[in-house]
C-alpha positions as CSV (number, residue, x, y, z in Angstrom):
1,X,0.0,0.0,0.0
2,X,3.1,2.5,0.7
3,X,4.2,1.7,-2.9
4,X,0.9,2.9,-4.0
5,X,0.8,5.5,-1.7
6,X,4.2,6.9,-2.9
7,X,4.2,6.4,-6.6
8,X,2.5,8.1,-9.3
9,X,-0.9,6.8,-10.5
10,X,-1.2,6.0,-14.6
11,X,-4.4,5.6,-16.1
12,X,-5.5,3.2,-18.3
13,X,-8.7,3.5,-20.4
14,X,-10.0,0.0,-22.2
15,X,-13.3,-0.5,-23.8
16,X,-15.0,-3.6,-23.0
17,X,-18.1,-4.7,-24.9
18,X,-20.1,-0.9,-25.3
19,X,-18.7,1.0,-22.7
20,X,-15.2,1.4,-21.3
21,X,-13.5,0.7,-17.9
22,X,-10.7,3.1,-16.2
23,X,-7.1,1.2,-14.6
24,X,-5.2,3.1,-12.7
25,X,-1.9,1.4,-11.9
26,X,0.9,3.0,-9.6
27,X,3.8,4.0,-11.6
28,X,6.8,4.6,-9.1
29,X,10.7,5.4,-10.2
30,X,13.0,2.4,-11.1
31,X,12.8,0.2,-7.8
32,X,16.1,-1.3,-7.0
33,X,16.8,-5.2,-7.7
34,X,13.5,-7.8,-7.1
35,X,10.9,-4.9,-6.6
36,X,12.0,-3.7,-10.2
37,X,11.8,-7.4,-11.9
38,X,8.1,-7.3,-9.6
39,X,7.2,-4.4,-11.2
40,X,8.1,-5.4,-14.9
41,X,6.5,-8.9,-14.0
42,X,3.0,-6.5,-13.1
43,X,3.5,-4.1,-16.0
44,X,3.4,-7.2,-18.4
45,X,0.6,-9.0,-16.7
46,X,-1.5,-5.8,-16.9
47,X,-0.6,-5.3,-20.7
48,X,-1.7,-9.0,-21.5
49,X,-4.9,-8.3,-19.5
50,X,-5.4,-5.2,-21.6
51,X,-5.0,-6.8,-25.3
52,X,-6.9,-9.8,-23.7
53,X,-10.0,-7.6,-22.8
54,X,-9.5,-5.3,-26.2
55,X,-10.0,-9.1,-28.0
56,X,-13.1,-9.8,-26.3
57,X,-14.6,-6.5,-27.0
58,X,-14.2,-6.8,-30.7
59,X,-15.4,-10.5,-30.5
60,X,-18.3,-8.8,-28.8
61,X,-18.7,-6.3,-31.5
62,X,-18.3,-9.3,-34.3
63,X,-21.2,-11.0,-32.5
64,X,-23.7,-8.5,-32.3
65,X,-22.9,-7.2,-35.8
66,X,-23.9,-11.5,-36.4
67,X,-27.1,-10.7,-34.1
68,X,-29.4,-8.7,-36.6
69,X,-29.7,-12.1,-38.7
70,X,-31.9,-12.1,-35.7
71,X,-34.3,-10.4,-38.0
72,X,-34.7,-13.3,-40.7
73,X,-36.7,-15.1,-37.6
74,X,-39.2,-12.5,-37.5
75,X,-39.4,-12.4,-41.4
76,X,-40.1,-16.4,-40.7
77,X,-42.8,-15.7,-38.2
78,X,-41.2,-16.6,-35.6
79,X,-42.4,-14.0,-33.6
80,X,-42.2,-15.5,-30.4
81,X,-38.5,-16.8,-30.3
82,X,-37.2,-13.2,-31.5
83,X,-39.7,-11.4,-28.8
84,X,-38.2,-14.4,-26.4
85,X,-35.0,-13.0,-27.6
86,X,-34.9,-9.3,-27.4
87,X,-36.3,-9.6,-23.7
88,X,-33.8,-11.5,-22.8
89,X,-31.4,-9.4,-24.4
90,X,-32.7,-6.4,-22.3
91,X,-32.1,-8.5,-19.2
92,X,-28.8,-8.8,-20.0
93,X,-27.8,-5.3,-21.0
94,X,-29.1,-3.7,-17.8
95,X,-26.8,-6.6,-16.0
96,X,-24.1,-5.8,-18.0
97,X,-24.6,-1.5,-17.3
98,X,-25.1,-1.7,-14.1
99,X,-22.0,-4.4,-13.2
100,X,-20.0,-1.7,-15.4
101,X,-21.2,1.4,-12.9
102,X,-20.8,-0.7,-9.9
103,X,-17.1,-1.3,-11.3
104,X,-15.9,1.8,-12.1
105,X,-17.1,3.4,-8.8
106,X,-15.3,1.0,-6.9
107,X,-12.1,1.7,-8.9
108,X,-13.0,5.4,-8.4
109,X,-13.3,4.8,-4.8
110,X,-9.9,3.0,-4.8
111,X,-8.1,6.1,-7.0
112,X,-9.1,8.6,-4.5
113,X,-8.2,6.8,-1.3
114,X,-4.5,6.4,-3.4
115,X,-4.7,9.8,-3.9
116,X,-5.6,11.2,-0.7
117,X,-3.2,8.4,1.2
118,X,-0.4,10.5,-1.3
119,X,-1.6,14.1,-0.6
120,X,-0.9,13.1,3.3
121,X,2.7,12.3,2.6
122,X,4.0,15.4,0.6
123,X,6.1,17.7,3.0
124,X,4.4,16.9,6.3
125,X,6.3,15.9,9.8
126,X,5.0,12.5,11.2
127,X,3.0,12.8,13.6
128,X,0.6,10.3,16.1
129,X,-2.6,12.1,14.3
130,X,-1.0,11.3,10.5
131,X,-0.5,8.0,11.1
132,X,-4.0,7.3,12.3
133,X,-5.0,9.2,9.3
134,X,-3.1,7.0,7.0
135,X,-4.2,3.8,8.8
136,X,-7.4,4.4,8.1
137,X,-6.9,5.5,5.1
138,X,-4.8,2.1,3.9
139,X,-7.5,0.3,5.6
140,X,-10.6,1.7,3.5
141,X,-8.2,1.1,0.4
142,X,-7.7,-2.6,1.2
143,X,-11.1,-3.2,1.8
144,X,-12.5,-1.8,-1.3
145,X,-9.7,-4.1,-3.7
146,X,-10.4,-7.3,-2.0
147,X,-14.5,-6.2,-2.3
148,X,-13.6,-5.5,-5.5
149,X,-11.7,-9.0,-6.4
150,X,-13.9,-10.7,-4.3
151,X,-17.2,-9.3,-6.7
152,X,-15.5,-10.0,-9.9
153,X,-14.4,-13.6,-8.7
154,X,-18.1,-14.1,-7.7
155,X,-19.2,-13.1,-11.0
156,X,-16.6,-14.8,-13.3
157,X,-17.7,-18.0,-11.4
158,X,-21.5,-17.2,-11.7
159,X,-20.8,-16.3,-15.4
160,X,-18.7,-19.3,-15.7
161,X,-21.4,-21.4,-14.7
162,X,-24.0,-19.9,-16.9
163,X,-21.4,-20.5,-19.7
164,X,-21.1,-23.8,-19.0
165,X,-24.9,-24.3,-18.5
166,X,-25.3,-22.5,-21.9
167,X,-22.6,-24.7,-23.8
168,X,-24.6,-27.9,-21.9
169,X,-27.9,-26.7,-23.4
170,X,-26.8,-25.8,-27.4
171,X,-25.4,-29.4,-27.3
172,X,-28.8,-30.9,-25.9
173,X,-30.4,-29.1,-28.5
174,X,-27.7,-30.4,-31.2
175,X,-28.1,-33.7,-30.2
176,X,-32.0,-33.1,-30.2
177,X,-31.7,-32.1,-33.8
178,X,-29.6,-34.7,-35.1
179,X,-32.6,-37.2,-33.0
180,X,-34.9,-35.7,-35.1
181,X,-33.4,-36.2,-38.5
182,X,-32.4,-40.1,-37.3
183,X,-36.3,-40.5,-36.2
184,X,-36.9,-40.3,-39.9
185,X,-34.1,-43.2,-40.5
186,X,-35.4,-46.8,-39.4
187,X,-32.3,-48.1,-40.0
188,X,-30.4,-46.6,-37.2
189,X,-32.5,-47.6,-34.0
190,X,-29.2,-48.1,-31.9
191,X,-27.9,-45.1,-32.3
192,X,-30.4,-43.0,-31.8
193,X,-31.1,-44.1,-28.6
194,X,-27.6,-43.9,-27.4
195,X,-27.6,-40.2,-28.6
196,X,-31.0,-40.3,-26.2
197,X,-29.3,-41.7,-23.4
198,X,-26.8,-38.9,-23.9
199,X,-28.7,-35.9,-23.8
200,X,-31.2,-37.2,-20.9
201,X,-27.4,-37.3,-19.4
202,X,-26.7,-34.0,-20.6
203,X,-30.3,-32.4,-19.2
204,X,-30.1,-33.8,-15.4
205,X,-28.4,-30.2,-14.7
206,X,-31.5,-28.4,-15.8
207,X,-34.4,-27.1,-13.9
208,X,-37.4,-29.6,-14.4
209,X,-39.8,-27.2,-16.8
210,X,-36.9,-27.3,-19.3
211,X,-36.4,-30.9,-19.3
212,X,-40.2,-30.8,-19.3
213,X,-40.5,-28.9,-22.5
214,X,-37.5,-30.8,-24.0
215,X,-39.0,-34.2,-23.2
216,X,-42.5,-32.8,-25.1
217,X,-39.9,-31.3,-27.9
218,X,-38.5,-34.9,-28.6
219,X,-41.5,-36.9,-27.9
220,X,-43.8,-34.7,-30.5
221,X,-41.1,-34.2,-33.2
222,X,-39.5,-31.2,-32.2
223,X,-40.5,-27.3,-32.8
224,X,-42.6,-28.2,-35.7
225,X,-44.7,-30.7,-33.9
226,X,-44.2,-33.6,-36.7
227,X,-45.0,-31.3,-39.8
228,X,-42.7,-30.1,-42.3
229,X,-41.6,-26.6,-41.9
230,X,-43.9,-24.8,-44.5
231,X,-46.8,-26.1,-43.7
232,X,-46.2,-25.0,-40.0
233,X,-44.9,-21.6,-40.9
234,X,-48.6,-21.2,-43.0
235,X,-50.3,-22.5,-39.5
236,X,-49.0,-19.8,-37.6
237,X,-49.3,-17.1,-40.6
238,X,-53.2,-18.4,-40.4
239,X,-53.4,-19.1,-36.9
240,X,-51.5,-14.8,-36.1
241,X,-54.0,-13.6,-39.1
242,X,-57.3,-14.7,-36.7
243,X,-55.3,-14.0,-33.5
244,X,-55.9,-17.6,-32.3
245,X,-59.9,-17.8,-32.7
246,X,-61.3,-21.0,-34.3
247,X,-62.5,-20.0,-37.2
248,X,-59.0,-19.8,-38.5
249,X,-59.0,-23.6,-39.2
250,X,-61.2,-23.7,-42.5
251,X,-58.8,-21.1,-43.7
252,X,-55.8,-23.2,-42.9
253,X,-57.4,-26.5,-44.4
254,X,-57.5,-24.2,-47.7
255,X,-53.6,-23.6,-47.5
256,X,-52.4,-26.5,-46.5
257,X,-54.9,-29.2,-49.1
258,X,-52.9,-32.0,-47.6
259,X,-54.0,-32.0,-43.8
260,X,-57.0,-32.6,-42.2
261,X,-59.2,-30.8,-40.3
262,X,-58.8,-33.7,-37.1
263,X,-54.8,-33.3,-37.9
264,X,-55.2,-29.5,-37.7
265,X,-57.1,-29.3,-34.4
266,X,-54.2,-31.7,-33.1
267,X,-51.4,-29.4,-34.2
268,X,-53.7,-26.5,-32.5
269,X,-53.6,-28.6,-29.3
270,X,-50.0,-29.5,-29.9
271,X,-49.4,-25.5,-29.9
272,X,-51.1,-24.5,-27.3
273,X,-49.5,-26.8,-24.8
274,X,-46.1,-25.6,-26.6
275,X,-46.8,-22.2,-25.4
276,X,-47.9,-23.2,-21.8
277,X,-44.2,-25.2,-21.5
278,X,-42.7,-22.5,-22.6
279,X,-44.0,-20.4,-20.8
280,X,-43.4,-22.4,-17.5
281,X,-39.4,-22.3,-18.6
282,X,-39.4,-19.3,-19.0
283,X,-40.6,-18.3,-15.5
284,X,-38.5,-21.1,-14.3
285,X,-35.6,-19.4,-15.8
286,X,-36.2,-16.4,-14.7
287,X,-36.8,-18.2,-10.5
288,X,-33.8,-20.1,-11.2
289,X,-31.7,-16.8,-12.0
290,X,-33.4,-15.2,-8.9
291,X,-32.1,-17.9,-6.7
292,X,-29.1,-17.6,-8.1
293,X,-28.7,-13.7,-7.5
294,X,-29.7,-14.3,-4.4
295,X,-26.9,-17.0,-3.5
296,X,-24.9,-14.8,-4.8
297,X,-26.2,-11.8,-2.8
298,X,-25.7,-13.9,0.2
299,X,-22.2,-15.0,0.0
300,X,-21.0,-11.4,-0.9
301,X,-22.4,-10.4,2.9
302,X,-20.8,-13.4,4.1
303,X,-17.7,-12.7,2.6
304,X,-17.9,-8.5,3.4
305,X,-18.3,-9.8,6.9
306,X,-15.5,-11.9,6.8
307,X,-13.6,-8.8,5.4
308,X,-14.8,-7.2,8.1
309,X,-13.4,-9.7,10.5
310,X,-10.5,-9.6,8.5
311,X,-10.2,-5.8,9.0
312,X,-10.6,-5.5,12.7
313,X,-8.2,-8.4,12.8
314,X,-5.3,-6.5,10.5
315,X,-6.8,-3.5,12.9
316,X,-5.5,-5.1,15.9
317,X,-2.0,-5.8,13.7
318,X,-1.5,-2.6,12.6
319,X,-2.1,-1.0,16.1
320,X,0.4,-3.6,17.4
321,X,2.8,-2.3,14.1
322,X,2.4,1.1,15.2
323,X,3.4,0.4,18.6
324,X,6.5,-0.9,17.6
325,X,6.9,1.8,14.3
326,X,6.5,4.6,16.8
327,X,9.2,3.1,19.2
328,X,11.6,2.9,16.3
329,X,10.6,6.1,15.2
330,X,11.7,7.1,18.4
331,X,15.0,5.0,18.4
332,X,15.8,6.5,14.9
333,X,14.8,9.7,16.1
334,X,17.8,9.3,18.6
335,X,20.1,7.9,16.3
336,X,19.6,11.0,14.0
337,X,20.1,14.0,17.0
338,X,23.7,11.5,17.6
339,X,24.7,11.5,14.5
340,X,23.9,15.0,13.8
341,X,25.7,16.1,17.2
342,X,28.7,14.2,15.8
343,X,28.0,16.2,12.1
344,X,28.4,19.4,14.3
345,X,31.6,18.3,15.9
346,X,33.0,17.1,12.7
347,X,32.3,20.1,10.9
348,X,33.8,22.2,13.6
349,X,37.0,20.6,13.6
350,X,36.9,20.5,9.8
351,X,36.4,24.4,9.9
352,X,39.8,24.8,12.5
353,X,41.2,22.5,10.4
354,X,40.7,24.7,7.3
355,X,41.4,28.0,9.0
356,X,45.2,26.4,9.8
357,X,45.2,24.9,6.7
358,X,43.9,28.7,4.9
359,X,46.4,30.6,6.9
360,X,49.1,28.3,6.5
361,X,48.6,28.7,2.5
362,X,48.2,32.8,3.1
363,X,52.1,32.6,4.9
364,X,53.2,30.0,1.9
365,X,52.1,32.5,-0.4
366,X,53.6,35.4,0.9
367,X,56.9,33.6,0.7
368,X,56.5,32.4,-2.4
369,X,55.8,36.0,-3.9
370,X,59.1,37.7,-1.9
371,X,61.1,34.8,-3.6
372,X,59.4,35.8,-7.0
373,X,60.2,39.3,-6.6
374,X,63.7,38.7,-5.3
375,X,64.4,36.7,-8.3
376,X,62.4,39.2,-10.6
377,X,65.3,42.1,-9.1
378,X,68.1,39.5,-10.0
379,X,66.6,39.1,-13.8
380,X,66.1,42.6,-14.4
381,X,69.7,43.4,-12.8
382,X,70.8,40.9,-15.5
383,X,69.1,42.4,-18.3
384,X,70.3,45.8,-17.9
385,X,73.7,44.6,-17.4
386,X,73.3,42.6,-20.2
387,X,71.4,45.4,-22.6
388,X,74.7,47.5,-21.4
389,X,76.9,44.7,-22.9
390,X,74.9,44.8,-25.7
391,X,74.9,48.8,-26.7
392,X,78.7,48.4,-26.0
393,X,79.1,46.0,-28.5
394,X,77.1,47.3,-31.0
395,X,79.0,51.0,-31.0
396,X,82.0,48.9,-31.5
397,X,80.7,47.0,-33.8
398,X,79.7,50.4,-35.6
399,X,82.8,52.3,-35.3
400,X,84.6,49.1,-37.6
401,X,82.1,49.4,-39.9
402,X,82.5,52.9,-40.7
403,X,86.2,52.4,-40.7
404,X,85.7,50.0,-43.5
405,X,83.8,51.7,-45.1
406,X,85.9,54.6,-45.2
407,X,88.6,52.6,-46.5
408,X,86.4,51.0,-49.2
409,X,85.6,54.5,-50.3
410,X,89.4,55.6,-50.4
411,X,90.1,52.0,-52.7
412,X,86.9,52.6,-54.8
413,X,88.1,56.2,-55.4
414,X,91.6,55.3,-56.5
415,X,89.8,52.3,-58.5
416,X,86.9,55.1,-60.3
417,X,90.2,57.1,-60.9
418,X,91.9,54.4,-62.7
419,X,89.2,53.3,-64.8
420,X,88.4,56.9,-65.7
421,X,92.1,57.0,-67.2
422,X,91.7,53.8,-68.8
423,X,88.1,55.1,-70.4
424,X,90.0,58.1,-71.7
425,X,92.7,56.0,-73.3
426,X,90.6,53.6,-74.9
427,X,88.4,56.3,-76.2
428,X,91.4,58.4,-77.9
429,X,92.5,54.9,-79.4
430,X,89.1,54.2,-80.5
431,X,89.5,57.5,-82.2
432,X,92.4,57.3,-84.1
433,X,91.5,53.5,-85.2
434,X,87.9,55.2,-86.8
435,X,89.6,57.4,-87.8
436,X,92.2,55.3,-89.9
437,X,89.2,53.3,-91.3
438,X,87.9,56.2,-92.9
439,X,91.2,56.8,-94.4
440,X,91.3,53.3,-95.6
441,X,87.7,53.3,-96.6
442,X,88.1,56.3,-98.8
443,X,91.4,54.5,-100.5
444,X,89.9,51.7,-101.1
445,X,86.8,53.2,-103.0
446,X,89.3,55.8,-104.7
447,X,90.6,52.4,-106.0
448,X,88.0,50.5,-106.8
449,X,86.2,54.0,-108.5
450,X,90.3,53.4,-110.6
451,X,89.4,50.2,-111.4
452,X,85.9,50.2,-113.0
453,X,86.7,53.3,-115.0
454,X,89.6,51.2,-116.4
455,X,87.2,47.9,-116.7
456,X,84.5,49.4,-118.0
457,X,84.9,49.2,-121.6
458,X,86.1,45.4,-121.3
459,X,84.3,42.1,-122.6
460,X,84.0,39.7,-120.2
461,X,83.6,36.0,-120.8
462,X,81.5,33.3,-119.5
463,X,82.9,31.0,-116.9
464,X,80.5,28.7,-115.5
465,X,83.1,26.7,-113.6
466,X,82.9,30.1,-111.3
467,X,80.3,28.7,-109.4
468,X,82.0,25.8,-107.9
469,X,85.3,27.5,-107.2
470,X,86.3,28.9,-103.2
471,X,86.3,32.8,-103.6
472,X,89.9,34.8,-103.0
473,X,88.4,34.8,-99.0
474,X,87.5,32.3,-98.7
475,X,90.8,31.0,-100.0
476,X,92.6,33.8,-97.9
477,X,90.9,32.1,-94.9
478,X,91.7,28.9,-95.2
479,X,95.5,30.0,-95.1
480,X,95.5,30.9,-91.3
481,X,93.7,28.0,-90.5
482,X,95.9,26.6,-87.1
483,X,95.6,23.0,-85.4
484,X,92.1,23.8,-82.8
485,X,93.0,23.5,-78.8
486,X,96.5,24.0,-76.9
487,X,98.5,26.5,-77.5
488,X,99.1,29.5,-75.7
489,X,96.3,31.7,-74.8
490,X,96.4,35.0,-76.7
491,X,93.3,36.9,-75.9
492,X,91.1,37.2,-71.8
493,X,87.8,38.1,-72.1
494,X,86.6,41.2,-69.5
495,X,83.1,42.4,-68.4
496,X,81.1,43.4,-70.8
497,X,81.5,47.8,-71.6
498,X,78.1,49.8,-70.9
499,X,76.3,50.5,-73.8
500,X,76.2,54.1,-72.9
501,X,80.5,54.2,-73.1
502,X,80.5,52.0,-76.1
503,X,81.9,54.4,-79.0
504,X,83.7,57.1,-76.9
C-alpha cells in the first residue's frame, strides 16, 4: 500500500463490450533489484490483461454485428423466439450497465483513497494524528480491492457457470436435432437411442420445466410438432392472421390441401401446450436466476463480513505495528540527533582545520611571492647589465664598420680614378682607329672607282666553272687556319662595356 501511496498513478482507459473501464496502476521510479523485476513482471501482466479484454470486446462487437440475422426469424414468423430473444437481451444489457457502474465506482473509490493516502505524505512531519489518518486510510483502500476482487471472482464463477450451462444446453439441443433427423431413419435404432441416453445425461443439470418442454420437444417431433416446416410456418401465418380464434382452421385447411381438419385441431392442441411449456421455462428461468442472485447476494455479505473480521483483525496488527513503528521512530529519532551532534563536531573541527590549513597557505604565499620578486630584481639586474653589454658592443661593432667603409671609399676612389684613365685612353684609341678606317675606306673606294673606270669598256667571258670555285676569302681564310686547342692563350675576355660608353 506504501508503494501505492508513494508512486504516481497511470491511467489506463479499455473498452470492454459498449462502454469502457478506467485502470489506474501505480507507476513509481526504477525500484532497485527484485521490486524492479516485480514491477516489470505486473506491467506485463496488466498489458496482457489489456489486449486480452480489447479481443473480447471486438469479438463482442463481431457477435452483435452477427445478431441482426436475428431479423430473418421475424421475417419467418417466428415472432415468439425473437420477442423471447430481445427480452432477454434487455435483461442482460441492464446486467451488464449496471455491473460496469458498480465497477468503475469501486475503482474510483480505490483512485481517491491512493490519492488522498499520497496528498498526506508530501512535506508533512509525522505525527501520532497522520499515522492514524493514513491507517485508516490504507485500511478503507484494502477493503475496497479485495470487495472489489472478491465481486468480480463471484461473478466470473457465476458467469462461468452460466457458460457452462449455456454450452450444456446448445449441445442438448444439437443432439435433439440430429434425433430428429435419425427418427426419420429406421435403420439406425441403436444409435439413436444412445444419442437419447446422452442428452437425458446431458439435461439432469436443468431445472425440471426445461427438461419438461425438451421431453415434449422430442416426444412430439420437435419445434414443428411432426410437420414439415412450410406447412407449420402457413399455420402460424393463419393461426397470427385470426389471432388464435377457431375460425382460422377452414382457412388453414385451404392452404395446406394435404392436412386434415382432425390433424389441424391436433397441431392446434399441440401448440397451445407448446406455449404453456414455454412459458413455465421461461418463468423457471427467470426463478432459477433469482435464486441464483440471491446465493450470490448472500455469499457477498458473508464474505464482506468476513472482510470485516479480517479488517478488525489487520486493525489489531496494525495497532500492534504502530506500537513498535512509533518506538523505532523514536530509536531513529535518537540515532539522527547523535549522528547530527557528531556532524556538528565534525564540521567544527573541519572548519579549525581549514582556518590552519587557509592561513598556512596565506604565509606560503607570501613567501612564495618575496622569492618571486627577489628573483624578478636579480633578472632585471641581468638584463640591464646585459642590454649594457649589448649597446657596447654594437657602437663597436659600428665604429669598424664605418672604418671599413671609409677605406672602401678611399680604394673605390683610387679604382673610379683608374678606370676613368683607362676610359680616356681607350676612347682616344678608338679614335684614331675610326679614324684610320675612314682613311682606308676612302682608299679603297678611290681604288675600286680606278678600277671600273679602267674595266668598263672590257668584254667579259663566261665561266661557268665560277660557281664551284672557293672565292679569293675564302681561299685567304683557309690560309691561317691553325691546329684547334693548346697553344698559348692570346686573348682574356673582360666584363662586358656599358652601352652608354661603347663608341667614346
Amino acid at each position: 500500500m506504501a508503494s501505492l501511496a508513494t508512486a504516481g498513478c497511470t491511467v489506463k482507459r479499455c473498452s470492454h463490450g459498449d462502454g469502457d473501464f478506467t485502470v489506474h496502476q501505480p507507476c513509481s521510479p526504477d525500484p532497485p533489484s527484485s521490486d524492479n523485476v516485480d514491477h516489470r513482471m505486473a506491467t506485463q501482466e496488466a498489458l496482457k490483461f489489456l489486449r486480452e479484454a480489447e479481443k473480447n470486446r471486438r469479438l463482442v462487437e463481431k457477435l452483435e454485428k452477427e445478431r441482426t440475422l436475428i431479423i430473418q426469424c421475424r421475417k419467418n414468423g417466428w415472432t415468439d423466439v425473437y420477442g423471447q430473444l430481445e427480452e432477454y437481451e434487455k435483461v442482460l444489457d441492464g446486467e451488464r450497465n449496471a455491473d460496469k457502474m458498480n465497477f468503475q465506482k469501486q475503482l474510483l473509490k480505490i483512485h481517491n483513497g491512493v490519492r488522498k493516502f499520497q496528498r498526506h505524505l508530501t512535506d508533512v512531519k509525522p505525527t501520532s494524528e497522520l499515522i492514524e489518518q493514513l491507517k485508516e486510510i490504507m485500511s478503507e483502500v484494502e477493503i475496497s480491492i479485495n470487495t472489489l476482487k472478491e465481486e468480480q471472482r463471484s461473478s466470473f464463477e457465476e458467469l462461468l457457470k452460466d457458460e457452462r450451462t449455456c454450452r450444456q444446453e446448445i449441445t442438448a439441443y444439437e443432439k435433439k436435432i440430429e434425433n430428429w433427423s435419425q427418427t426419420v431413419l429406421p435403420e439406425r435404432p441403436k444409435q439413436q437411442s444412445a444419442l437419447t441416453l446422452k442428452t437425458k445425461s446431458l439435461d439432469t443439470d436443468l431445472p425440471v420445466e426445461v427438461r419438461a418442454f425438451e421431453i415434449f420437444l422430442q416426444k412430439t417431433g420437435g419445434s414443428n410438432g411432426g410437420w414439415d416446416q412450410f406447412d407449420h410456418q402457413v399455420f402460424l401465418k393463419v393461426r397470427m392472421k385470426h389471432s388464435g380464434q377457431p375460425a382460422y382452421r377452414k382457412e388453414a385447411k385451404l392452404y395446406l390441401p394435404g392436412k386434415t381438419v382432425e390433424e389441424i385441431e391436433q397441431h392446434e392442441e399441440w401448440y397451445q401446450e407448446l406455449i404453456s411449456l414455454q412459458d413455465r421455462k421461461r418463468e423457471a428461468i427467470q426463478t432459477w436466476k433469482a435464486i441464483k442472485q440471491q446465493e450470490r447476494q448472500t455469499r457477498i455479505q458473508s464474505q464482506e463480513e468476513a472482510g470485516e473480521a479480517e479488517r478488525r483483525e489487520k486493525e489489531a496488527k496494525s495497532q500492534a505495528h504502530l506500537h513498535k513503528t512509533e518506538e523505532e521512530r523514536r530509536e531513529t529519532a535518537q540515532q539522527l540527533e547523535e549522528w547530527r551532534e557528531k556532524r556538528k563536531r565534525k564540521q567544527r573541527q573541519e572548519e579549525e582545520q581549514r582556518l590552519a590549513e587557509e592561513i598556512q597557505k596565506s604565509r606560503q604565499a607570501k613567501e612564495e611571492r618575496r622569492r618571486q620578486l627577489e628573483v624578478k630584481m636579480a633578472i632585471e639586474k641581468q638584463l640591464l647589465l646585459r642590454r649594457e653589454e649589448k649597446k657596447e658592443e654594437e657602437r663597436r661593432r659600428k665604429e669598424e664598420e664605418q672604418r671599413e667603409m671609409d677605406e672602401r671609399r678611399k680604394e673605390a676612389a683610387k679604382g673610379i680614378k683608374y678606370f676613368n684613365e683607362r676610359d680616356l685612353h681607350k676612347v682616344e684609341a678608338k679614335l684614331q682607329e675610326k679614324k684610320l678606317r675612314e682613311k682606308e675606306e676612302e682608299e679603297r673606294q678611290r681604288r675600286i672607282t680606278a678600277k671600273l673606270k679602267d674595266k668598263v669598256d672590257g668584254h667579259i667571258s663566261r665561266d661557268t666553272s665560277r660557281l664551284i670555285r672557293p672565292t679569293k676569302g675564302w681561299e685567304e681564310r683557309m690560309k691561317h687556319v691553325g691546329p684547334s686547342g693548346g697553344g698559348p692563350v692570346l686573348q682574356m675576355f673582360h666584363r662586358a662595356i656599358p652601352t652608354w660608353r661603347q663608341g667614346l
